[in-house]
VEXDREN-2710 file (C-alpha; in Angstrom, 1 decimal):
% VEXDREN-2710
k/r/px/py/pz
1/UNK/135.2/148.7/138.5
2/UNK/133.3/145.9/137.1
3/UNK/132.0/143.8/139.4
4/UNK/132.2/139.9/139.0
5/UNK/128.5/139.2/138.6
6/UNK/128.4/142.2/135.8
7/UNK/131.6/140.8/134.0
8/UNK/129.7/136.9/134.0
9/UNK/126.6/138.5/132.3
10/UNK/128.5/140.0/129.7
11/UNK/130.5/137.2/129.0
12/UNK/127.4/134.8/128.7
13/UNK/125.6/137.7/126.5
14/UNK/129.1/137.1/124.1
15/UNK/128.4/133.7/124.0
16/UNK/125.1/133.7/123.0
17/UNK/125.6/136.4/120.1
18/UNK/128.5/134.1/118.8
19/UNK/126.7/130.5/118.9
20/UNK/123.3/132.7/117.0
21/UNK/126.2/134.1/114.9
22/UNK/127.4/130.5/113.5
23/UNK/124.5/127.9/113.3
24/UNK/125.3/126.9/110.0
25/UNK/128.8/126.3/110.6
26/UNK/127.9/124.4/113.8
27/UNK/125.7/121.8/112.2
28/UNK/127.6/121.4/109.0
29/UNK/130.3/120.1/110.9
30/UNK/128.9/117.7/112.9
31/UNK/126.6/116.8/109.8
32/UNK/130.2/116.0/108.3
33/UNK/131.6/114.4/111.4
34/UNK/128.7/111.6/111.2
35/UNK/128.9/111.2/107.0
36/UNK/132.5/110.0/108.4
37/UNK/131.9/107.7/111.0
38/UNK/128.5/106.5/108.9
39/UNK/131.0/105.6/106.4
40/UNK/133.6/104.0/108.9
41/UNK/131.2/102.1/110.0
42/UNK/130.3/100.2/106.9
43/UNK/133.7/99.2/106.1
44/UNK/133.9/95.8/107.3
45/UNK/136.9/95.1/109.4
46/UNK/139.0/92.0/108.9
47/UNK/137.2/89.0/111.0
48/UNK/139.8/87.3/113.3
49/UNK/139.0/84.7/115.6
50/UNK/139.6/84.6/119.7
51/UNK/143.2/83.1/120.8
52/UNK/143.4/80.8/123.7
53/UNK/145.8/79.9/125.7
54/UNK/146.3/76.7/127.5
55/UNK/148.5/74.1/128.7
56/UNK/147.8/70.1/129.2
57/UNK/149.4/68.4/131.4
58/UNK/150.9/64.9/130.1
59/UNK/153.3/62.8/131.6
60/UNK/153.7/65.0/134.5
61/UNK/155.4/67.9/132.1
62/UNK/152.7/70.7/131.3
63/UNK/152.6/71.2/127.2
64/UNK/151.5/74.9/126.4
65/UNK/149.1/75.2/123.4
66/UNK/147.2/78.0/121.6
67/UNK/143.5/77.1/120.4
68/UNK/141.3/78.5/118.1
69/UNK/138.3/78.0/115.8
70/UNK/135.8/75.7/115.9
71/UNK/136.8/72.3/116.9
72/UNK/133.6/70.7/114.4
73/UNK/135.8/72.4/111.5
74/UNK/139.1/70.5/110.4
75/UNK/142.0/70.9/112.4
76/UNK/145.3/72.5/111.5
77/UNK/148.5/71.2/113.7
78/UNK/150.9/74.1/113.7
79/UNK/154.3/72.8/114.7
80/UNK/157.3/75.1/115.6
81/UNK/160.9/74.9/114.9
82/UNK/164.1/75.9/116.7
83/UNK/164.4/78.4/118.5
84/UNK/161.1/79.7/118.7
85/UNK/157.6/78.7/119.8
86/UNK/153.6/78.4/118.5
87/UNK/154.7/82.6/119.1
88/UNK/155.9/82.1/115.4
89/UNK/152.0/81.6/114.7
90/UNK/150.8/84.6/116.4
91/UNK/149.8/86.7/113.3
92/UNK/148.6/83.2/111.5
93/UNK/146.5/82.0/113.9
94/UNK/143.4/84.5/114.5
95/UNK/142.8/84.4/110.7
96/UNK/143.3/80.9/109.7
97/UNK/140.9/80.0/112.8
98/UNK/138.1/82.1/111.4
99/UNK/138.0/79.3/108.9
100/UNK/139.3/76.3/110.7
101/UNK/140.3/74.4/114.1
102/UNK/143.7/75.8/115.2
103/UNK/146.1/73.6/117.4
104/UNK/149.8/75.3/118.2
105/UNK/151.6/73.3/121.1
106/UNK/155.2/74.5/122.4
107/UNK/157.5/71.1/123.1
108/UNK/158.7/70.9/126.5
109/UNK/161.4/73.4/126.8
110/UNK/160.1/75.9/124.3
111/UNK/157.8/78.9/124.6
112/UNK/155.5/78.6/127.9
113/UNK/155.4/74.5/128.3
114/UNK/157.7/73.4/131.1
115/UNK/161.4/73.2/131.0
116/UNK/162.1/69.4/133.4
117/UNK/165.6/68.7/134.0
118/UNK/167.6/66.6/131.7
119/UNK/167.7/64.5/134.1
120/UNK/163.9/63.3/134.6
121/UNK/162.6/64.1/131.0
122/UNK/164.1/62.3/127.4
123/UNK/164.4/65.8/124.9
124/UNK/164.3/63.5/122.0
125/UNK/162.1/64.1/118.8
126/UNK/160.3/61.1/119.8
127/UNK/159.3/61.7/123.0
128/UNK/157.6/65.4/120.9
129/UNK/155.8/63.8/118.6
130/UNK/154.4/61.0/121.2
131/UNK/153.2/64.1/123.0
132/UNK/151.8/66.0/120.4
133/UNK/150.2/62.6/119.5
134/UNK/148.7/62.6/123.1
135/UNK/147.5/66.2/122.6
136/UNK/145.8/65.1/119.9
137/UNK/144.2/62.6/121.3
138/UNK/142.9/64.1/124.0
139/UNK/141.7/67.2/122.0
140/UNK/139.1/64.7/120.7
141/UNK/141.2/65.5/117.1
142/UNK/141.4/62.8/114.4
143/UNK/143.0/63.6/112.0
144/UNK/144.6/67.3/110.8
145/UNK/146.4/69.1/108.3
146/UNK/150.0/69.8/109.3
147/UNK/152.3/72.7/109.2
148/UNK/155.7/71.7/109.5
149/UNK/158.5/73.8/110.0
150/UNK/162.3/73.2/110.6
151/UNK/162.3/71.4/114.0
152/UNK/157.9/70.9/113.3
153/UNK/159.0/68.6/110.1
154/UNK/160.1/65.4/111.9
155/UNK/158.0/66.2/114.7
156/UNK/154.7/65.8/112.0
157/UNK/156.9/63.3/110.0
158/UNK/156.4/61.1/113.3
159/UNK/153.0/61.5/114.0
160/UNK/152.3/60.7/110.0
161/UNK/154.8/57.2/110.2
162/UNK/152.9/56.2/113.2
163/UNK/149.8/56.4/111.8
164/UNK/149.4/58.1/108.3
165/UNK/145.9/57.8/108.2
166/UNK/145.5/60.9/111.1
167/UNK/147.1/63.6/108.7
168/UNK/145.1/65.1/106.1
169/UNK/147.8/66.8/104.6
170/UNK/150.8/68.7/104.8
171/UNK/151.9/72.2/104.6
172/UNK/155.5/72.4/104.2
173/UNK/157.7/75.4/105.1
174/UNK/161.5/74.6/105.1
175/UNK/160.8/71.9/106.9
176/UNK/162.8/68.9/105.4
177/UNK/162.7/65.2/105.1
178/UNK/166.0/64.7/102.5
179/UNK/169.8/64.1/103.2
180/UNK/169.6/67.3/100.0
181/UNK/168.5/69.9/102.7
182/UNK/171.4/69.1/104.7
183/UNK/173.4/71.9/103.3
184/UNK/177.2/73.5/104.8
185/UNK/175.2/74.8/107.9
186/UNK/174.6/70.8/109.4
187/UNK/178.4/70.2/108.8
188/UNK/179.5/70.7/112.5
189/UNK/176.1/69.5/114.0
190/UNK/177.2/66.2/111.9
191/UNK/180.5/66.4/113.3
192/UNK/178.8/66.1/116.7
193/UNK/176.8/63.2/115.7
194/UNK/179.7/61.6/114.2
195/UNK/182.0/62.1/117.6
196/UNK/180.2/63.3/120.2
197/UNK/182.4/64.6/122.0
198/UNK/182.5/67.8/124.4
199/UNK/184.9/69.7/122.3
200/UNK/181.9/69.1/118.9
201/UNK/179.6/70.0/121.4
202/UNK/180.3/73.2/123.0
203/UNK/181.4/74.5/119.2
204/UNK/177.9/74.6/118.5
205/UNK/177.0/76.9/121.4
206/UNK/177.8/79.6/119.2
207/UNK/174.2/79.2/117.3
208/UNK/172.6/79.7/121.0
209/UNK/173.6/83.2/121.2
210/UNK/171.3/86.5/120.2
211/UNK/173.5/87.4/117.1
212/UNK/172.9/83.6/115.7
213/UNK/168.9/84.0/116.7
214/UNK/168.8/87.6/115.3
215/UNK/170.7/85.9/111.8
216/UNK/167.8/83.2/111.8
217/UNK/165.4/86.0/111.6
218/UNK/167.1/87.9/108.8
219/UNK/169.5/86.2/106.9
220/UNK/168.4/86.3/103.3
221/UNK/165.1/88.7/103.7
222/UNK/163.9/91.0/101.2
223/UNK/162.8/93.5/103.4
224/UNK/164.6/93.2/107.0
225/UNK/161.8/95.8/108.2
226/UNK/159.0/93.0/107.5
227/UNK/160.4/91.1/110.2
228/UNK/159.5/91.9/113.8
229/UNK/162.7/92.0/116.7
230/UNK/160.0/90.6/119.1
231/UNK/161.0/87.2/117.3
232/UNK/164.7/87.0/118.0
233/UNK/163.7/89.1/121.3
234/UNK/161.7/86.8/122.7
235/UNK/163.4/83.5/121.5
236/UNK/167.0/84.3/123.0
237/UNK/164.6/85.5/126.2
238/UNK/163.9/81.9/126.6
239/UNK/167.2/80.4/125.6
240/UNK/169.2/82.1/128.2
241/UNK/167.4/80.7/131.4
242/UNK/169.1/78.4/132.8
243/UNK/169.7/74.9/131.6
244/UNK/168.1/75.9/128.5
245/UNK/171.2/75.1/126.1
246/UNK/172.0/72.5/126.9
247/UNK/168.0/70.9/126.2
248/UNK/169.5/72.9/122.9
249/UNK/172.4/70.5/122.8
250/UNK/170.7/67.4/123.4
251/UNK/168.6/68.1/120.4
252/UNK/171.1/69.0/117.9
253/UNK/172.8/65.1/118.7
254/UNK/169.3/63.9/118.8
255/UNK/168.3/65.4/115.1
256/UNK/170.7/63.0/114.0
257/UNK/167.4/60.2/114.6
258/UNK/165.3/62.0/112.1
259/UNK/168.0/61.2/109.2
260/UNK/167.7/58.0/110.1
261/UNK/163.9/57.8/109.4
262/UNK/164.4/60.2/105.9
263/UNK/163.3/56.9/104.0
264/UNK/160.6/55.6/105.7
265/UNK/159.0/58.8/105.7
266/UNK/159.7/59.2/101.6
267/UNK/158.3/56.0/101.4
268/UNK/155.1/56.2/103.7
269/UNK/154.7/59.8/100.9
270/UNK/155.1/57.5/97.7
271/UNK/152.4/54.8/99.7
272/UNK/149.8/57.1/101.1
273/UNK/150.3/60.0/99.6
274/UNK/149.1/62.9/101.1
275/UNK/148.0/66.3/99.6
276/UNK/151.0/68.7/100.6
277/UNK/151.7/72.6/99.9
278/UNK/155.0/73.8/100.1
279/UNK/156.5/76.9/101.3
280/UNK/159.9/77.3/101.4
281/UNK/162.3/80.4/101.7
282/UNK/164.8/79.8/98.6
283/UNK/167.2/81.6/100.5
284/UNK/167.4/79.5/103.6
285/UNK/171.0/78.8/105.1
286/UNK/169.7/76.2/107.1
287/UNK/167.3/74.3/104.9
288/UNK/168.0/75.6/101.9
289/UNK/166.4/75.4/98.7
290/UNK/167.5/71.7/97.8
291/UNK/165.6/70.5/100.4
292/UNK/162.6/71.4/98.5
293/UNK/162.6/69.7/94.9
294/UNK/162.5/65.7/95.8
295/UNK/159.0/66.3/97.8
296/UNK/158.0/66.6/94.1
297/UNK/159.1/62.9/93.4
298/UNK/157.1/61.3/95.7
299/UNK/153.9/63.4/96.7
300/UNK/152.2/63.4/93.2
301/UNK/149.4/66.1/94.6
302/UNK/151.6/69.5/95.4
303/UNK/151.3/72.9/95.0
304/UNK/155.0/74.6/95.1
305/UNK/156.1/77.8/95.8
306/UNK/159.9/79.4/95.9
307/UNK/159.6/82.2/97.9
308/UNK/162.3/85.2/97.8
309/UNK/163.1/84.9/101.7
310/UNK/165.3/83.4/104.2
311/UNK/164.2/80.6/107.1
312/UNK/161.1/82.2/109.3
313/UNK/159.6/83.0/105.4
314/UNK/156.4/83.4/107.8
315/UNK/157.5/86.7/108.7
316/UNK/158.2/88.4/105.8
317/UNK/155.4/86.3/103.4
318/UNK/152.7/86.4/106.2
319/UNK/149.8/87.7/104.8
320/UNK/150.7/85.8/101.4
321/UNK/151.4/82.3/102.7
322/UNK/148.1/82.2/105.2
323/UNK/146.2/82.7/101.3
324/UNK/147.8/79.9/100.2
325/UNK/147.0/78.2/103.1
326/UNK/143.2/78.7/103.3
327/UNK/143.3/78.4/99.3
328/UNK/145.1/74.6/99.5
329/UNK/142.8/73.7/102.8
330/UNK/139.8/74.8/101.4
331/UNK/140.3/73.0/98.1
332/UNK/142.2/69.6/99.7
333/UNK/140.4/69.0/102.9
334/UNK/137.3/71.2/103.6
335/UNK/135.4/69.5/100.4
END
């Protein structure tokens, strides 16, 4: 029998005779291995910039915002619509920022700002755009582009009226400011403002549910697979605690305000006018296309583009909206 010590020499003798057997095969693989990674390595990898997180306590209520960039650079004021968050930014932010100063807030029962009762806080599109004000203020920021989108448009529309000289210019993405993108969908939210009754009301809980947030997300896309389910995921997440629809509720009646100030804002455009790009999803059910055209009658500087998608044209036009961005900031404000 072979004994243990015998049977280990013979298997290291093996091993030897095979490595002598195969040097060349040996180093032309790992010579191959490096000519890889060599190459790899000189293929420069997309630069994105560092995400914060951070909140800022005003009035009491803490206000969740995502930072980025370099604040010496020109800001960009990324405001959110309904029912989502600055998480509709997510993918936007780490590039634009490599270019510019990034600003994303969440209004007070949105995303990750607080949620006060109804009681002890006004959810009013004023009291938003007096605390985005505040935010800016306090970010040392004085002026900034805006990017306004559904519930984000009379939320910048307000900062702009109270003092037009703090926006450097608008990028517009179904985000409306005209009684023309107030299509079929508004006609039961109108009915509320018209009667506000509890019967109007709870007939518009129906848009609070996941099948209404999903629809948001995906009603007239291209390509349904462009659009992440973290979005509607995430949004209806935050809907569903408690109390939350009815902040919902409050700010459907409330939208009725921003109508209201649809011609002072067109006419602070035809005074001061500011450079604007716009966006907009041609297929929108909420804002739809109409909505778009009269900007062109009183902004005389803007660069328009009809996009084949539905509301959130951010998700499926990502990567080709943040080039226009960086294009029209580049060749508007950073000159």
């Amino acid at each position: 029998m072979t004994s243990p010590r015998t049977a280990l020499k013979a298997g290291a003798a093996a091993l030897a005779l095979f490595a002598a057997a195969v040097p060349v095969l040996t180093v032309n693989t790992a010579n191959a291995v490096n000519t890889t990674a060599n190459a790899v390595a000189s293929t420069p990898l997309p630069e994105l910039a560092q995400v914060s997180y951070r909140s800022m306590e005003i009035d009491g209520v803490n206000m969740a915002y995502r930072e980025a960039g370099d604040p010496d650079r020109p800001t960009v004021l990324l405001l959110h619509g309904f029912p989502t968050s600055s998480h509709m930014f997510r993918n936007l932010i780490p590039v634009l920022a490599t270019r510019y100063h990034v600003l994303a807030p969440d209004y007070p029962g949105f995303g990750a700002s607080d949620m006060p009762d109804r009681a002890v806080f006004e959810y009013t599109f004023a009291q938003y755009a007096e605390m985005v004000t505040e935010l800016m203020d306090r970010k040392g920021v004085e002026s900034a582009s805006l990017y306004l989108m559904d519930y984000g448009a009379p939320v910048g529309f307000r900062v702009f009226a109270d003092n037009p000289e703090r926006v450097d210019g608008f990028i517009i993405q179904n985000g409306n400011a005209y009684e023309e993108g107030l299509g079929a969908f508004w006609d039961p939210i109108k009915a509320l403002w018209n009667e506000p009754s509890a019967e109007h009301r709870d007939a518009l809980r129906q848009f609070l549910e996941i099948g209404a947030t999903e629809w948001q997300y995906t009603h007239g896309v291209g390509n349904v697979e462009t659009v992440s389910w973290d979005s509607w995921h995430h949004d209806q997440h935050l809907l569903d605690r408690p109390g939350s629809k009815e902040i919902q509720l409050d700010l459907f009646y409330d939208y009725r305000t921003n109508v209201d100030q649809y011609p002072l804002w067109q006419s602070l455009f035809r005074e001061h006018q500011p450079p604007a790009i716009i966006l907009w999803g041609k297929n929108d059910y909420i804002f739809p296309e109409p909505g778009a055209h009269p900007y062109l009658n009183d902004l005389d500087n803007v660069e328009f583009h009809l996009l084949d998608t539905g509301h959130f044209a951010l998700d499926e036009y990502g990567p080709r909206i943040t080039r226009e961005i960086v294009d029209f900031l580049d060749r508007e404000v950073d000159n």
